[in-house]
MIPA-987149 format. One record per residue (C-alpha): x, y, z; residue in one letter. Coordinates in steps of 0.25 Angstrom, whole numbers, padded with zeros to 4 digits, always signed. Example, Ala and Ser with C-alpha at 12.3 -4.5 7.8 and 13.67 -1.06 7.14 Angstrom:
MIPA-987149
+0049-0018+0031A +0055-0004+0029S 
***
This chain:
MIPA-987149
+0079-0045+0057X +0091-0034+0057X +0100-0044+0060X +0097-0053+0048X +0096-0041+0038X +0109-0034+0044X +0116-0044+0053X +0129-0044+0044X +0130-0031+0042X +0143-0026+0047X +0134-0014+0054X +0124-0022+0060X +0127-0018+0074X +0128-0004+0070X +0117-0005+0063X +0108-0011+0074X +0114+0000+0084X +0108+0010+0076X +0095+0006+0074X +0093+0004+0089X +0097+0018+0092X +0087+0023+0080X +0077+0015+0087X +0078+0021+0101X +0079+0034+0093X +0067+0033+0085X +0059+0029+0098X +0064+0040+0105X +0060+0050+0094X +0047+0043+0093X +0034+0056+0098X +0026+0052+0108X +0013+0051+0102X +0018+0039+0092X +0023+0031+0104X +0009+0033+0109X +0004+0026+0096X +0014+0016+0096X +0010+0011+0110X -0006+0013+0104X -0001+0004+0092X +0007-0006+0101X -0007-0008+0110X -0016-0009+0096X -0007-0017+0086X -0017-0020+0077X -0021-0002+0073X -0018-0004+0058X -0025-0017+0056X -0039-0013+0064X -0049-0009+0052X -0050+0005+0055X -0037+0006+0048X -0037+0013+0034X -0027+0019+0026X -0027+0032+0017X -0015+0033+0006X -0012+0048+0000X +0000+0056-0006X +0000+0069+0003X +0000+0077-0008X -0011+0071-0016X -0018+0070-0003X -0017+0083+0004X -0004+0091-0001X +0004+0088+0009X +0005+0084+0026X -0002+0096+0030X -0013+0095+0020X -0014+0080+0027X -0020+0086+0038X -0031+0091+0030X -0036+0080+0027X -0037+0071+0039X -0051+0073+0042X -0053+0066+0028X -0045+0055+0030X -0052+0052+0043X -0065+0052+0038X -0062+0042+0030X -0055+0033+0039X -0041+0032+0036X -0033+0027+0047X -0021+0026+0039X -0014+0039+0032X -0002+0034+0021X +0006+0046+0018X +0011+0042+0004X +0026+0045+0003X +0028+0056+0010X +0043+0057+0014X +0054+0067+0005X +0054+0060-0007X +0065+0063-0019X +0062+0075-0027X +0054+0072-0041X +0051+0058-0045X +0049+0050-0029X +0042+0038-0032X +0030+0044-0027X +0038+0049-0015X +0044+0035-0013X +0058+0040-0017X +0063+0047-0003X +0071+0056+0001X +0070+0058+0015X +0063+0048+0023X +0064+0060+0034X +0056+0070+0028X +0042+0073+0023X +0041+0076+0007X +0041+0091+0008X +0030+0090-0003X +0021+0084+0009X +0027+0093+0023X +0038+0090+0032X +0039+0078+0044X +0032+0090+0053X +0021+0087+0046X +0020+0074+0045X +0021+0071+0058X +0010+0081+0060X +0001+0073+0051X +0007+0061+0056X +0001+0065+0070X -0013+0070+0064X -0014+0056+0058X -0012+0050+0072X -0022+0060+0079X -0031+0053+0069X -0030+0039+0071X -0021+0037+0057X -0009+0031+0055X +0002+0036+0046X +0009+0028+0033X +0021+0033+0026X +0031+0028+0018X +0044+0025+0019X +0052+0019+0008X +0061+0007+0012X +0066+0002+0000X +0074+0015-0005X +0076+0030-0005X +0077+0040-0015X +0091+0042-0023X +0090+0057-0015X +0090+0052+0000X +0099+0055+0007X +0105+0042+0009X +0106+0040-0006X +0113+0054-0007X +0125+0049+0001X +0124+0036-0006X +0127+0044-0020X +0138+0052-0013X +0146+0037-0007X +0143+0042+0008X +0147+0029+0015X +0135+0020+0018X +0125+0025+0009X +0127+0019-0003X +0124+0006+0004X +0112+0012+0009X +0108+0010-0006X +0109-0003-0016X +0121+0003-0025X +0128-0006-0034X +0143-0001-0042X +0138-0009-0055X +0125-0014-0060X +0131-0029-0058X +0122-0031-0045X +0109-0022-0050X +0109-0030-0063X +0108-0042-0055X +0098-0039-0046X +0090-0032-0058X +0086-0046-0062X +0076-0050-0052X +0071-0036-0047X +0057-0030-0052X +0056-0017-0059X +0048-0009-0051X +0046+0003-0059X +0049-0003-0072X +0045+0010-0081X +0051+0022-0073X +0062+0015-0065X +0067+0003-0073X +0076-0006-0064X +0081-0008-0051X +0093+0001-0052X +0100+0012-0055X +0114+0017-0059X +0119+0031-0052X +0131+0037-0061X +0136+0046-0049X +0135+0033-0039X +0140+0025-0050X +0132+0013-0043X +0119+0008-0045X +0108+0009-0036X +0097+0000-0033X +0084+0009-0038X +0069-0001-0037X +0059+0010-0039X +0066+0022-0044X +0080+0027-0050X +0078+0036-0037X +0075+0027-0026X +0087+0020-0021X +0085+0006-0014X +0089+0005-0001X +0100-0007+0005X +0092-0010+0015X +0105-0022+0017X +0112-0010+0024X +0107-0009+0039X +0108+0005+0039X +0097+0008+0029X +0090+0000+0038X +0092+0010+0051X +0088+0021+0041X +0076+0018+0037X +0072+0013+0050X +0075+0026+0055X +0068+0032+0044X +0055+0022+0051X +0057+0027+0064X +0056+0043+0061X +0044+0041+0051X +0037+0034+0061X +0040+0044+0072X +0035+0054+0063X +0023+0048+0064X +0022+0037+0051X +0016+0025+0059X +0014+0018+0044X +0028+0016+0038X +0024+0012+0024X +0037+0005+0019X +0037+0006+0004X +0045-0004-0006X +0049-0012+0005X +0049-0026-0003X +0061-0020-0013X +0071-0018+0001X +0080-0030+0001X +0087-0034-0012X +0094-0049-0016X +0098-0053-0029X +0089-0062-0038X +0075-0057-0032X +0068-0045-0034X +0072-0038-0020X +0059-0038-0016X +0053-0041-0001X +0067-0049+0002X +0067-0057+0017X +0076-0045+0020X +0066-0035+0016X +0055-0042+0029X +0066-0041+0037X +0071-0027+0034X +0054-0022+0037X +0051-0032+0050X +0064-0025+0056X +0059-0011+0053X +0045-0015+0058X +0052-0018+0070X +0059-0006+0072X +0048+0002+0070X +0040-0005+0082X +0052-0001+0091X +0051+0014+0087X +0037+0017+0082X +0027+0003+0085X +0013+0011+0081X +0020+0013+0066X +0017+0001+0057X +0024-0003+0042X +0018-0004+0029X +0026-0012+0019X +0025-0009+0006X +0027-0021-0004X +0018-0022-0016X +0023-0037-0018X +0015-0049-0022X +0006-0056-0011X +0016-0065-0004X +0024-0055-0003X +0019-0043+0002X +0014-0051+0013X +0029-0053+0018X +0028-0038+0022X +0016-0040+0031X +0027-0050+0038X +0027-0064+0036X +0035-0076+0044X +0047-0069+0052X +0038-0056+0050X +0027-0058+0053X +0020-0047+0060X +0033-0039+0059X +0034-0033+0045X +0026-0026+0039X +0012-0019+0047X +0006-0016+0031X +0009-0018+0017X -0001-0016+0007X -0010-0027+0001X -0006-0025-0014X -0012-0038-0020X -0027-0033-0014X -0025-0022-0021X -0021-0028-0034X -0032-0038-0032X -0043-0030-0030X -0039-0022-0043X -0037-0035-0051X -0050-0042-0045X -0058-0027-0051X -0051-0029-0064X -0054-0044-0067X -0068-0045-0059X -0063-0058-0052X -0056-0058-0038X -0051-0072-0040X -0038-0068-0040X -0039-0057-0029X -0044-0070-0021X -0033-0077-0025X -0022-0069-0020X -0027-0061-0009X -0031-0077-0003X -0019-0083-0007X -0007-0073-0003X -0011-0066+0010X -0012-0071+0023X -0024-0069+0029X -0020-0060+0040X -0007-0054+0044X -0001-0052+0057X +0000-0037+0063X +0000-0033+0048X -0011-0030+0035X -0012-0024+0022X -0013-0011+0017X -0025-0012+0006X -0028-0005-0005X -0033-0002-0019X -0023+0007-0024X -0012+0015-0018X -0003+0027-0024X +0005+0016-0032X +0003+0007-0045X -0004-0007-0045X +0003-0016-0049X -0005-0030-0052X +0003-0039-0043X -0004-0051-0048X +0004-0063-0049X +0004-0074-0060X +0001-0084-0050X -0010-0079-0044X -0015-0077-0056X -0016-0090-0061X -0022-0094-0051X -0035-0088-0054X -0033-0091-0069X -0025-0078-0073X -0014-0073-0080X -0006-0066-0071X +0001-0056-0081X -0013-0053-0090X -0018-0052-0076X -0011-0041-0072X -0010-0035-0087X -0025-0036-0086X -0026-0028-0074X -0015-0019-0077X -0023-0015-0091X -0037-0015-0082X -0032-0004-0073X -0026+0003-0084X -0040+0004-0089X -0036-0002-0103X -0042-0015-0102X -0055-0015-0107X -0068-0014-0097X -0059-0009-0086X -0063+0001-0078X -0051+0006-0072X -0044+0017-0077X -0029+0017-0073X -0012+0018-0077X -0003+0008-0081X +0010+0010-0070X +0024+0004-0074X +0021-0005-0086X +0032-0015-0085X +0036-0020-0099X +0044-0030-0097X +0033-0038-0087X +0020-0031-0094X +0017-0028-0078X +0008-0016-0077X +0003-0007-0066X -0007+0003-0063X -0010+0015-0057X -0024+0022-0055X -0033+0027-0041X -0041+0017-0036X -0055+0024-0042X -0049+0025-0056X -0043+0010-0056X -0058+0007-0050X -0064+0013-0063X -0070+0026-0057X -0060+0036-0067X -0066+0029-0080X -0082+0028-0074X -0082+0043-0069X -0076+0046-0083X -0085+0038-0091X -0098+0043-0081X -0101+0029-0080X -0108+0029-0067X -0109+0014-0066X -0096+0012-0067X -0093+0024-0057X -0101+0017-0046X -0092+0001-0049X -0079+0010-0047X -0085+0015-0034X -0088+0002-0030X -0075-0004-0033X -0069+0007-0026X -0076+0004-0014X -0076-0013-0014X -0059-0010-0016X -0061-0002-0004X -0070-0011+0005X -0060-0023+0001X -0046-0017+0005X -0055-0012+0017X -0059-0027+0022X -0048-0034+0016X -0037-0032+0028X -0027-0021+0032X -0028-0006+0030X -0036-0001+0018X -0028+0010+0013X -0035+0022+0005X -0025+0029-0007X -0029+0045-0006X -0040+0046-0017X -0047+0032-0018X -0056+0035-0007X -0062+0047-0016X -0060+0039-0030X -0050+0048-0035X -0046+0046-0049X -0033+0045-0058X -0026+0058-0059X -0022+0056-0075X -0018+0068-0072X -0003+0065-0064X +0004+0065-0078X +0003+0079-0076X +0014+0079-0065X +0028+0076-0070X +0033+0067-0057X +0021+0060-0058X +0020+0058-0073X +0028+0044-0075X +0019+0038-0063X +0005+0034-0066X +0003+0032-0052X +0000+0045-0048X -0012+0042-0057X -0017+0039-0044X -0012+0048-0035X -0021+0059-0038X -0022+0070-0027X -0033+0071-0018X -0047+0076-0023X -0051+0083-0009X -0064+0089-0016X -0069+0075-0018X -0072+0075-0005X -0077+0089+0000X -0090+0094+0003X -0102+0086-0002X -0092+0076-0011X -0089+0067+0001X -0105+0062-0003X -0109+0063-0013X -0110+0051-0026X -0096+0054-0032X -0085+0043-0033X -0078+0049-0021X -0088+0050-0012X -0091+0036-0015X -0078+0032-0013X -0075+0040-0001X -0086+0037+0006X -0088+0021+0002X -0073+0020+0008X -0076+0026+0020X -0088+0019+0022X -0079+0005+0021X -0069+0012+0030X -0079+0014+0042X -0084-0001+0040X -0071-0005+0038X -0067+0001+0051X -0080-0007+0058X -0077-0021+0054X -0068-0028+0063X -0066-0038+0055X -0056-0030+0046X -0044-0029+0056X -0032-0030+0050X -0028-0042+0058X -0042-0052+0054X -0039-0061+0043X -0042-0058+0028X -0046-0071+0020X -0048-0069+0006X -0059-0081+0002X -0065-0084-0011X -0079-0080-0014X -0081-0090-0027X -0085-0078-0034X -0074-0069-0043X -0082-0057-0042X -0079-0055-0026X -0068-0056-0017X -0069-0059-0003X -0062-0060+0012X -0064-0063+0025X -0062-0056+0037X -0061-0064+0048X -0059-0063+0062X -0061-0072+0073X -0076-0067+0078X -0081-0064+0063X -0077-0062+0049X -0079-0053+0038X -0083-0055+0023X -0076-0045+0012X -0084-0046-0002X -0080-0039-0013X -0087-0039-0029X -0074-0036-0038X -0084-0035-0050X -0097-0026-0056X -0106-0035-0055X -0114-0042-0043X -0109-0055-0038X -0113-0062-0026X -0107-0074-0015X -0113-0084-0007X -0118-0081+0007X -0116-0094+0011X -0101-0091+0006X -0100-0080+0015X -0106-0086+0026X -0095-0098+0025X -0085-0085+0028X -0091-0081+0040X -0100-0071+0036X -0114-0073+0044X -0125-0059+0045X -0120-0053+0032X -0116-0042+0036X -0108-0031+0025X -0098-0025+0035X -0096-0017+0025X -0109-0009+0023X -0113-0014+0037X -0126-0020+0029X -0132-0033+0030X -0129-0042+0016X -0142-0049+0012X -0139-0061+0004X -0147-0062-0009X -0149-0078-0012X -0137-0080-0002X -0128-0073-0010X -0120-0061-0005X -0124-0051-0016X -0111-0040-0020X -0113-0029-0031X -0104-0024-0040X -0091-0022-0030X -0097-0025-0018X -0091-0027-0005X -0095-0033+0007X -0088-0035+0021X -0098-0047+0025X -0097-0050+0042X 
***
């Protein structure tokens, strides 16, 4: 792959010279203990796909103040069952306004705010001791204006300009501007930004302050290689590459998830299995369906990309499928785009994370199930907002675009389920359906196929905190309307049972965890085949593996529906068995009987 991406470049030799000496370098430096768990790792290939594997998302701040408060809370996130720590950005970010931490600094050193790499290594090793792995992120697709690198490039230190995409006049920007996307149309309009003491334009995606990377220059390359190679001998054995689909540009696309940009992640991947094997990669690209599954590897990559990337169309599907009551076209995309199985690779899943949603929902796909694409995702946006009327959801319009009438939302997962409204109206009825919605979302991404991962606060229901306009670095970003902090006294004393919202929540998720963790049929590496039940109320898949096959039901509505047994039977399924309850299902008239946002795991 180096050769095809750098093969012409007049230090290609030098180049490659230099990335074998920080190989043999970095595997020298490599302690003991990780060697140990990349032999472990070698000998059990399969450790993240197995269905013990769960994942727990947090801000360290919002989650315990900083690393040392981490270790305070490990009893807790073992109790639960997470296997799967995600550190969100946690590297020195720029002062002030960071994207959430994603404008870096110092890919070397731990944000102060959070500790020093003495530290992390030591909660690193804690996490290990335990049985979880760790995630962090590293951002590929560009650096803060502050890094060092971009210092020398303002100062014309040879070389690190092209480290950078510069241009002397807005000629080639202009050119480019035509097919490229705005990514944050609202705070950062444009793809570019002029730099009166550079006298140059540079190429800016996200943020004035985040400078694309050429990753066309080899160098930039061996650097963030090297910047792999320490993180993961620190003891990240989760790389979570973020932006990785903006990496390569050429005129007259949109620069996103280019050939090069496979190319570019398969060579990583493979220089991270000569220095640190037990260490896997998570590729972040919130694309549409064909293309995020290029990043699980596909063709000449295959099995050699990416070990992760998140299932963002699940996600979009579930909320759209609770919106309109009918999962015909969550059935529609989930059968149609994804492969069945994947190849020493799965999905991330998920019901809401620490960024937007945005309703990926493609005209197409649309029309195929009768609808309008662009009401469609007007529709969902206004649903989630809370302004459409009958919805439960209680929510925030993020980055209203305009130009394309695109909206997106922000909101936690309990107060988009339509918990915040219910509490506040003391309707108890529709407390106990946000409950229940809560908990089917987290039985489906449990079942569905990869590693369910939990954002810190969802498993106790917390709420939107209305109250982040109140900070100044925080104001212009409804986001951190779901980034609350943690609510530690949810879960103290007598609280962790009693009939609140988060004892329900807290302990309904753990209870699909541990029968998670008891059904075989949920390895990572068993097909998932979406199949159509007939019935727009429920979506459905199969788990199947050679010996035996599970059956995932799920009511997307208030109201009880039902399916044939004799349906389910054509599927596989034979004693009726809910996995998931570990209860017999008795058929009532040979129909399969679901109440309002039921779930089943049928074997």
């Amino acid at each position: 792959m180096l050769d095809q991406l750098y093969g012409k470049h007049p230090d290609y030799d030098i180049f490659t010279a230099a990335l074998r000496s920080a190989l043999k370098a970095a595997w020298a430096a490599r302690p003991a203990d990780l060697k140990h768990l990349d032999l472990k790792r070698d000998l059990e290939p399969d450790w993240f796909l197995r269905p013990g594997m769960v994942g727990y998302v947090f801000y360290i701040d919002r989650f315990s103040g900083d690393l040392e408060g981490v270790l305070d809370h490990l009893d807790y996130l073992q109790e639960l069952g997470v296997t799967y720590v995600h550190f969100m950005p946690c590297l020195k970010p720029r002062p002030g306004n960071s994207d959430g931490g994603y404008s870096v600094m110092d890919y070397d050193t731990i944000n102060p705010a959070y500790g020093t790499m003495t530290t992390f290594k030591k909660v690193a090793k804690a996490l290990r001791q335990r049985g979880m792995s760790l995630c962090i992120d590293m951002v590929l697709n560009h650096t803060a204006k502050e890094h060092a690198w971009a210092k020398k490039a303002r100062k014309g230190t040879p070389g690190f300009q092209d480290y950078y995409l510069m241009f002397d006049n807005d000629r080639l920007p202009k050119a480019y501007e035509k097919t490229l996307v705005e990514v944050f149309p609202n705070d950062a309009p444009g793809n570019f930004t002029y730099y009166p003491d550079l006298g140059k334009w540079v190429w800016t995606t996200f943020n004035e302050h985040q400078w694309d990377l050429n990753w066309a220059n080899p160098w930039v390359f061996l650097e963030m290689a090297k910047i792999m190679f320490n993180l993961a001998n620190k003891g990240a054995d989760v790389l979570r590459f973020d932006a990785v689909a903006f990496m390569w540009k050429r005129m007259g696309t949109r620069c996103q998830s280019e050939p090069e940009v496979h190319m570019i992640l398969q060579a990583l991947r493979a220089a991270s299995r000569i220095v640190s094997s037990a260490a896997i990669h998570l590729e972040e690209a919130i694309t549409g369906p064909a293309e995020m599954i290029t990043y699980l590897g596909q063709g000449i990559h295959t099995g050699k990309e990416g070990n992760l990337a998140y299932h963002n169309s699940l996600m979009v599907q579930f909320w759209s499928a609770l919106a309109s009551r009918d999962t015909r076209l969550m059935t529609h995309v989930l059968s149609t785009h994804f492969p069945t199985s994947l190849v020493n690779a799965t999905y991330g899943t998920y019901l809401r994370c620490h960024d937007d949603i945005g309703w990926a929902v493609n005209d197409e796909d649309a029309e195929a199930v009768g609808l309008d694409g662009f009401k469609h995702r007007a529709f969902l946006a206004e649903f989630y907002e809370g302004r459409f009327p009958g919805s439960f959801a209680h929510g925030a319009y993020f980055q209203v675009n305009e130009v394309t009438g695109d909206k997106r939302n922000s909101g936690t997962l309990a107060s988009l389920a339509g918990l915040e409204r219910a509490v506040t109206d003391g309707d108890v009825d529709r407390v106990e359906l946000a409950l229940q919605r809560i908990l089917m979302g987290h039985a489906m991404i449990a079942s569905f196929g990869g590693i369910p991962l939990i954002y810190m606060g969802d498993e106790i229901a917390l709420l939107n905190d209305w109250g982040y306009t109140d900070t100044p670095a925080h104001a212009h970003d409804s986001r951190w309307l779901h980034r609350p902090r943690m609510d530690w006294k949810k879960l103290t004393g007598k609280a962790r049972n009693d009939d609140s919202p988060a004892a329900r929540v807290y302990n309904g998720l753990r209870h699909i965890l541990r029968r998670r963790k008891d059904t075989p049929e949920l390895h990572g590496a068993n097909p998932t085949v979406v199949v159509d039940t007939g019935n727009p109320k429920l979506f459905a898949f199969v788990r199947e593996t050679p010996a035996s096959a599970t059956l995932c039901l799920f009511n997307f509505t208030e109201d009880w529906t039902s399916v044939s047994g004799d349906w389910a039977r054509s599927l596989g399924v034979r004693e009726f068995h809910d996995a998931l309850s570990d209860a017999a299902v008795e058929l009532n008239a040979e129909r399969i009987s679901l109440p309002p946002y039921g779930r089943l795991w049928l074997r």
